[in-house]
C-alpha positions in Angstrom: 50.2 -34.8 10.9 53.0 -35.3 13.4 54.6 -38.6 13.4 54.2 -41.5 16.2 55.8 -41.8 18.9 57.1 -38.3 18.7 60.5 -37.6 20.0 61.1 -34.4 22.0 64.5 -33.1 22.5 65.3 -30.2 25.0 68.2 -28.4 23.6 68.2 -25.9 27.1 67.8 -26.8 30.4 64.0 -27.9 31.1 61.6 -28.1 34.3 61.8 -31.2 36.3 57.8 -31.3 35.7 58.3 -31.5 31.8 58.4 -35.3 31.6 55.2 -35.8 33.7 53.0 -32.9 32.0 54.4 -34.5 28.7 53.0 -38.3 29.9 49.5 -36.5 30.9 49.6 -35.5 26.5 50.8 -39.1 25.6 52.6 -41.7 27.5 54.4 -42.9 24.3 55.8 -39.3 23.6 59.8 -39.8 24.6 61.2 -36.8 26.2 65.1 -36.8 26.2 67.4 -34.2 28.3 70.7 -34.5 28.8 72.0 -32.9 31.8 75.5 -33.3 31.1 75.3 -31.7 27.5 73.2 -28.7 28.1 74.0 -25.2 29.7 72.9 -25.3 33.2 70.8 -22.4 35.2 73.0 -20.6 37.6 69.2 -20.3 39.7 66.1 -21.1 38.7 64.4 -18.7 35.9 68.1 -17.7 34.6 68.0 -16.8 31.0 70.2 -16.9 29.5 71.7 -20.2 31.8 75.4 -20.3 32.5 77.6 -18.3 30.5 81.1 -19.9 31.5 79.4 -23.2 30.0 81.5 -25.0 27.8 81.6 -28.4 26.2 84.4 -30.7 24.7 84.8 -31.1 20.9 83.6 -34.5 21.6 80.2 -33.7 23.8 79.6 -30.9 21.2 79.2 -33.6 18.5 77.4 -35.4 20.6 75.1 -32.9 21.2 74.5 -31.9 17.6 73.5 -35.6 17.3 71.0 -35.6 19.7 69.3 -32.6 18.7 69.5 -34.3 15.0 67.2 -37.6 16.2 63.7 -34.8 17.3 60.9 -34.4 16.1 60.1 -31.3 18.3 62.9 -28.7 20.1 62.8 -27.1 23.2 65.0 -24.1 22.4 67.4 -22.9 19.8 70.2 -25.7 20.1 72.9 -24.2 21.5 71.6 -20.8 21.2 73.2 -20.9 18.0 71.9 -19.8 14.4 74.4 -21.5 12.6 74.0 -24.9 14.6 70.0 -24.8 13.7 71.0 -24.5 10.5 73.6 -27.2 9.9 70.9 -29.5 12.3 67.9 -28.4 9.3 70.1 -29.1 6.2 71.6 -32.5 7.8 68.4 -33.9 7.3 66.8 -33.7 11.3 63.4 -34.6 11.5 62.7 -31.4 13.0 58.6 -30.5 12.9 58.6 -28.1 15.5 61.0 -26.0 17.2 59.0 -24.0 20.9 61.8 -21.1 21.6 62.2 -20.6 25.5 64.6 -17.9 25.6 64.4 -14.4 25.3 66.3 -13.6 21.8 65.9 -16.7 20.3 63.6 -15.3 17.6 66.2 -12.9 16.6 68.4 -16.3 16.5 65.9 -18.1 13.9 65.8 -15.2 11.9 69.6 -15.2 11.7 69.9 -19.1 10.9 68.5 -17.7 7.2 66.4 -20.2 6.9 64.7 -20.9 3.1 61.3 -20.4 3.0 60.7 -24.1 2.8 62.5 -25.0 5.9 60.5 -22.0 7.7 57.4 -23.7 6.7 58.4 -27.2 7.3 58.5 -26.4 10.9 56.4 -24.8 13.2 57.9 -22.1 15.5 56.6 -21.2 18.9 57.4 -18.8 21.9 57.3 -18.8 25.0 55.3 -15.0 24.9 53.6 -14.5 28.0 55.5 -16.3 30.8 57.7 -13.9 31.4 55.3 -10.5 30.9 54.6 -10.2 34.6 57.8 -9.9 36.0 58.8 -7.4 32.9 55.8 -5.3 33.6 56.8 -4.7 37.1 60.2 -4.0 36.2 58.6 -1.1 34.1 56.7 0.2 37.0 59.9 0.4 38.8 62.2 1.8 35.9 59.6 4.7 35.7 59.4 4.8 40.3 63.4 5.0 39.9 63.1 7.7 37.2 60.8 9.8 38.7 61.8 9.9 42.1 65.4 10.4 41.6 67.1 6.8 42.8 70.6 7.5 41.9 70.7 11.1 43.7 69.0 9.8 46.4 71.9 7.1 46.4 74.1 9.4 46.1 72.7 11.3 49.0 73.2 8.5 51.3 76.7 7.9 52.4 77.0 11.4 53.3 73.6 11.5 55.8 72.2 13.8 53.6 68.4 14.5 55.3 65.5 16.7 53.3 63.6 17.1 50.1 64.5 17.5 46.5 62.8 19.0 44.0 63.5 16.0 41.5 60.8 13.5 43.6 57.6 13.1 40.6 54.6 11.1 41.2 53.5 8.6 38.3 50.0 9.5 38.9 48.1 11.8 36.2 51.5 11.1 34.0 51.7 9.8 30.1 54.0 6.6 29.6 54.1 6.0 26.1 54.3 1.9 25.4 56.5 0.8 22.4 55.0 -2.5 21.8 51.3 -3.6 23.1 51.9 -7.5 22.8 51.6 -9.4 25.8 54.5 -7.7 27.6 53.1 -4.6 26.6 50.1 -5.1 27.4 50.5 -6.2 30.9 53.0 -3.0 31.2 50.0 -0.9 30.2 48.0 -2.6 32.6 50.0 -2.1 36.1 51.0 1.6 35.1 47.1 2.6 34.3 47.0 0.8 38.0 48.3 3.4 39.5 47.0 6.4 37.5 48.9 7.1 34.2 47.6 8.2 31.4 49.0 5.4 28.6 49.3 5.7 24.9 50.4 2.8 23.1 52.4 2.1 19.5 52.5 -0.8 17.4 52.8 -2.0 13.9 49.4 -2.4 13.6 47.2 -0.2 15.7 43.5 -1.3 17.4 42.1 -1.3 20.1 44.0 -2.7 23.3 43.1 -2.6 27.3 44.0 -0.4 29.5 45.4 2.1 26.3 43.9 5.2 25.6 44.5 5.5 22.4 46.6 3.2 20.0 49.3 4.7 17.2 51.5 3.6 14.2 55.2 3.4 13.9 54.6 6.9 12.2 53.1 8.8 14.5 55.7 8.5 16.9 57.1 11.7 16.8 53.7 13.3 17.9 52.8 10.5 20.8 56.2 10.8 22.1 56.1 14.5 22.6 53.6 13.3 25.1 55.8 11.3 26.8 56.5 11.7 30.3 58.0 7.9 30.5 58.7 6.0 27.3 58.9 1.7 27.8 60.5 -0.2 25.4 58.7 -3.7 25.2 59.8 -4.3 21.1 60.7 -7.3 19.8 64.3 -7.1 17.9 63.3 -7.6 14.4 65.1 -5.6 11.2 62.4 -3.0 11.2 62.8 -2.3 15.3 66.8 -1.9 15.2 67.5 1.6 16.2 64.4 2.6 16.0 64.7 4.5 19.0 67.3 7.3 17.7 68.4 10.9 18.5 65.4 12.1 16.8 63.0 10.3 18.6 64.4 10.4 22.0 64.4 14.3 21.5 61.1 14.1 21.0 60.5 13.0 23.9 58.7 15.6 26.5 62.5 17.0 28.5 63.2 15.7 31.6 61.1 12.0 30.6 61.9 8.4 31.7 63.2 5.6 29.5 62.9 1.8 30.3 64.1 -0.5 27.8 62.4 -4.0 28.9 62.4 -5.3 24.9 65.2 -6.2 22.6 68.7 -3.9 22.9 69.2 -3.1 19.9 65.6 -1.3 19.6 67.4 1.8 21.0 70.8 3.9 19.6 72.9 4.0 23.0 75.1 6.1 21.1 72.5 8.9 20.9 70.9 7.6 24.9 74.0 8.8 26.0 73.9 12.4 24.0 70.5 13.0 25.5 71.3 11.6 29.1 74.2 14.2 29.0 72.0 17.1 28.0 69.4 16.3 30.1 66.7 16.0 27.8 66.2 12.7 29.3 66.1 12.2 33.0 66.9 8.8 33.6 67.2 5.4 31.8 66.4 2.0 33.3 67.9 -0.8 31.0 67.2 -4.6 31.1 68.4 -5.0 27.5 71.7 -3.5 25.8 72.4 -3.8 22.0 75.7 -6.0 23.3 75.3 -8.4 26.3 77.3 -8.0 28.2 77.8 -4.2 28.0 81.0 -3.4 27.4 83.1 -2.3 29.9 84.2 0.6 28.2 80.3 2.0 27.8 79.8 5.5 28.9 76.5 4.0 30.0 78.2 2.6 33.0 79.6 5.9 34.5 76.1 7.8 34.3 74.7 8.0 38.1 71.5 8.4 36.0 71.3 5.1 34.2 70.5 1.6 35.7 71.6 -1.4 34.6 70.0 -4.7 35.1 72.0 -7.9 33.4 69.2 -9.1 31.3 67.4 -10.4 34.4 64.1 -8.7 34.9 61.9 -11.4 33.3 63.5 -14.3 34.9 61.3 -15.4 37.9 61.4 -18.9 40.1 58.4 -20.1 38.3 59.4 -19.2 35.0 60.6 -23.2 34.0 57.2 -24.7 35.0 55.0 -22.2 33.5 57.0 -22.5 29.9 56.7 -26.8 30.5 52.9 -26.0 31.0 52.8 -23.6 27.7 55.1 -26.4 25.9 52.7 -29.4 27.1 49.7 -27.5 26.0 51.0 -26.8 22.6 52.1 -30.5 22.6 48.4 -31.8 23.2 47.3 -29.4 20.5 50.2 -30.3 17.5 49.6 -34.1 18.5 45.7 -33.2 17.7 46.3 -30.8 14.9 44.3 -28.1 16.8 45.7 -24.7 16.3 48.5 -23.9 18.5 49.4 -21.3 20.8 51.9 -17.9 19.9 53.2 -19.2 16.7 56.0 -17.1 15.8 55.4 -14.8 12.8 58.5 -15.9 10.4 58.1 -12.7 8.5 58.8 -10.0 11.2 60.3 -13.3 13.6 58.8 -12.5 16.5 
C-alpha cells in the first residue's frame, strides 16, 4: 500500500490543473513543481520542452534532491537514464514513476534497472493522449505521399499549371500498420475512414477494430508486399530496432508510402535512403529519426521526396491537461490499490 500523505514530484513541466485534479484524489497528497528547476515548454504540448535548457551545477543538485524526497514521479528526471538510476540506488522513496514523454520508456529500459528495483515501482505511460494527433499525422503522411506534395512544391514557384500523373487516391488502397496499440489503432481507424483497405502487425496478433486481418512480426514479408502505404507506430524496444531494413522496405509493393509516426530507430535510414533513391519507395513522411535532431549531414534532408517533421506530430494544446487527468486517475486508483491504467510492460519497456 502507498504510503500517507504521498508526496508527488513532477520532474517535467506539468499542467497548471495538476494541483487541483490531484486535491479532488486527496487533499493531503503534496504536489511539488519547481518552475525554476525544470525544462520549460517552448508552447503548450512541446515534447520534448526546451532543448537550450540548462541548469547550474548547484540547481542540478538541487534538483536531484527534490526528485529524491517522492513517492510518485511525473516523468523521467531529467530525461536522463543515468539520473533515475543514481535517484533509485540513493535510497528515494520512489513507488511509482507515470512517464509523460515520448521516449521515456526507451529511457527506463536504459537506466538497467535490477529486477527488484523494476518491481519496487510501478511504471506508467502516458499511451493514449497523444494517439489522435499521431493518427492524423498518418493520414496526411500517406495524402502527401500519394498526391505528390514535394513535386507539386516544386511546381509552384515556377506557375507551373496542369495534371500529373503521380496524384493517387487513398481510397480502395492497403496501408499496412506496424503496431496496433492505441496509436495504431486510432491510425487504423481514420485511414479505414476514408476507404483503405488496412492490415495490421504486432507481436501478438488478434483481433483489432477497424483491421482486416491481424499478422506476426513474421509474416511481414508477405503483408508488406501488400502495402501500398506502410505506418510506423512501434514502440523502440531491442526487438523493434531496425526492424524496418532493406529487405523489408523492398518488400514493399514499388512506388508505396512510408510514415514513421513510432520510435526512430524502428527503421534503417541507411537502407530508406537506398530505396528512396531507386524508387522503390515513393515518399517518406518522418516524425521520428533514429538521432534527434537529424544530423545535418543526412542525405535524408536533400530528398524533395522526404518530409521531415521535428518530433512534433503528437504534441497538441491539450496534451498537458489530458496527461494531468490520466495521472489524477491513476493517482485515485494507486491510493485505492485498484488496478491502474497502461502499466508499462518492463519486459519489452513499452
Amino acid at each position: 500500500m502507498p504510503v500517507s500523505p504521498l508526496r508527488v514530484v513532477a520532474a517535467q513541466t506539468a499542467a497548471p490543473e495538476l494541483a487541483d485534479l490531484v486535491m479532488r484524489v486527496d487533499p493531503e497528497i503534496e504536489v511539488v513543481t519547481d518552475h525554476d528547476l525544470v525544462r520549460p515548454m517552448r508552447f503548450s504540448g512541446d515534447d520534448p520542452a526546451d532543448p537550450r535548457f540548462a541548469r547550474t551545477a548547484d540547481e542540478q543538485t538541487a534538483y536531484e534532491q527534490l526528485m529524491s524526497t517522492a513517492n510518485v514521479l511525473i516523468g523521467v528526471p531529467g530525461q536522463d537514464p543515468a539520473m533515475l538510476a543514481r535517484i533509485l540506488r540513493a535510497g528515494a522513496p520512489l513507488r511509482w514513476l507515470h512517464t509523460v514523454a515520448a521516449g521515456e520508456c526507451a529511457q527506463i529500459r536504459q537506466a538497467g534497472l535490477t529486477s527488484a528495483e523494476l518491481t519496487r515501482v510501478v511504471f506508467t505511460t502516458s499511451t493514449g493522449v497523444h494517439a489522435g494527433p499521431l493518427a492524423e499525422f498518418a493520414l496526411f503522411g500517406l495524402l502527401a505521399g500519394a498526391n505528390g506534395l514535394p513535386h507539386l512544391q516544386e511546381r509552384r514557384p515556377r506557375y507551373i499549371v496542369g495534371s500529373h500523373s503521380g496524384i493517387s487516391r487513398l481510397h480502395d488502397r492497403t496501408v499496412v500498420v506496424l503496431g496496433l496499440g492505441t496509436i495504431g489503432t486510432e491510425t487504423a481507424r481514420l485511414l479505414s475512414a476514408v476507404g483503405m483497405r488496412v492490415l495490421g502487425v504486432r507481436r501478438t496478433p488478434g483481433p483489432t477494430p477497424y483491421v482486416e486481418s491481424v499478422h506476426g512480426v513474421e509474416e511481414l514479408p508477405v503483408v508488406l508486399s501488400q502495402a501500398d502505404g506502410v505506418v510506423a507506430a512501434l514502440p523502440g524496444t531491442p526487438s523493434t530496432d531496425g526492424l524496418l531494413g532493406r529487405e523489408l522496405l523492398l518488400a514493399t509493393k514499388p512506388g508505396a508510402v512510408l510514415v514513421n509516426i513510432g520510435c526512430g530507430t524502428v527503421l534503417d535510414e541507411t537502407a530508406l535512403v537506398e530505396v528512396l533513391r531507386s524508387r522503390h519507395v515513393r515518399a517518406a513522411v518522418l516524425d521520428v529519426t533514429a538521432v534527434e535532431p537529424l544530423p545535418a549531414d543526412s542525405a535524408l534532408w536533400s530528398m524533395p521526396q522526404v518530409v521531415i517533421s521535428p518530433h512534433t506530430a503528437g504534441a497538441h494544446s491539450a496534451a498537458p491537461v489530458r496527461t494531468a487527468e490520466l495521472f489524477a486517475d491513476n493517482l485515485r486508483r494507486f491510493v485505492a490499490g485498484r488496478p491502474m491504467r497502461n502499466v508499462m510492460d518492463t519486459v519489452h519497456f513499452y
